[in-house]
C-alpha positions in Angstrom: -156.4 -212.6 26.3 -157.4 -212.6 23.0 -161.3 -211.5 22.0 -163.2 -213.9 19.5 -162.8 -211.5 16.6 -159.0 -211.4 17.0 -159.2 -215.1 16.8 -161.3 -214.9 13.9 -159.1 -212.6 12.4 -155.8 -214.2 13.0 -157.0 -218.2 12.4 -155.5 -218.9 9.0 -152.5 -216.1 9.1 -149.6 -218.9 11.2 -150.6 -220.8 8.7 -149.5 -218.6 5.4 -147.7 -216.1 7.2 -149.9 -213.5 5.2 -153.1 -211.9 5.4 -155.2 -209.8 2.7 -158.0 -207.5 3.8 -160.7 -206.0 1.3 -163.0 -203.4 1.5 -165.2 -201.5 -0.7 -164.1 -198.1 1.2 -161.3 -195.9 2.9 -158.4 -198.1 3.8 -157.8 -195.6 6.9 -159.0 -196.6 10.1 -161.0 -199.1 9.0 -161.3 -203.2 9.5 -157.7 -203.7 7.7 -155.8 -201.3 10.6 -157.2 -202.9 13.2 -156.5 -206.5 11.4 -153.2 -205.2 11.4 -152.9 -203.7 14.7 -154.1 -207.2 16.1 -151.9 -209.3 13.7 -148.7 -206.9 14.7 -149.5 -207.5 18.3 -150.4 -211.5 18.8 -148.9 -212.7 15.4 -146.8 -210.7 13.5 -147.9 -211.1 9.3 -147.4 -210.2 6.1 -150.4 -208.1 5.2 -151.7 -206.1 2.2 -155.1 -204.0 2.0 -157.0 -203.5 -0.7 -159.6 -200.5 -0.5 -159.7 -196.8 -1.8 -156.6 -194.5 -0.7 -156.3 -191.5 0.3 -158.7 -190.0 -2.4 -162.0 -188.8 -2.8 -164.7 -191.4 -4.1 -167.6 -190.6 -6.5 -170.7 -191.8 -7.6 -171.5 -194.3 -10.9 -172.2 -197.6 -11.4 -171.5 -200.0 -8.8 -168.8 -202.2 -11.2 -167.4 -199.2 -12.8 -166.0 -198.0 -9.8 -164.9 -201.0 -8.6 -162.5 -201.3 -11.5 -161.6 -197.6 -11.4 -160.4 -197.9 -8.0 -158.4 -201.3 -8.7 -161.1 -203.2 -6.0 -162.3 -205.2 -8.8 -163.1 -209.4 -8.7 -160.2 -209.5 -11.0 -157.8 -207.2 -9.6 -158.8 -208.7 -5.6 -157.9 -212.2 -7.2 -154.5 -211.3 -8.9 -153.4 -209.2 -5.6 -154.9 -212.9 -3.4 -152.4 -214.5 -5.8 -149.4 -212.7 -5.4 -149.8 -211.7 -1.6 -151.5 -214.9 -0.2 -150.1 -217.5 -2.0 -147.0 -215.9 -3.5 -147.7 -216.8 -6.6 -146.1 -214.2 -9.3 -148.4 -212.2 -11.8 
């Protein structure tokens, strides 16, 4: 049986066979696995996540950082693009 917030999560993925997660943090163990784990279990999809690596973060200005670690307006639009609606670059 699946729980509201797997519902939530996997409402629009049958019907673009993709799904993009962002967050302004770690990519490891965070909302985009369990997306995925959820997603690989009821309905298997194509899924990216955007979010810092493996790395250490620091401080600075808000924007700044966004942009250094490609989680950026821009850069959260052109990955939308190519993952979500397969568009190319």
């Amino acid at each position: 049986m699946k729980s509201r917030d797997e519902e939530g999560s996997l409402e629009s993925a049958p019907k673009r066979g993709r799904i993009l997660t962002v967050e302004e943090q770690t990519v490891l163990g965070t909302v985009g696995r369990a997306v995925a784990e959820v997603s690989g279990r009821i309905a298997p999809t194509e899924l990216d996540h955007v979010g810092l690596t493996d790395c250490f973060a620091e401080s600075g200005p808000h924007l700044e950082l966004l942009a250094k670690y490609n989680i950026s307006l821009g850069a959260i639009i052109s990955l939308e693009r190519r993952v979500v609606r397969g568009v190319s670059a």
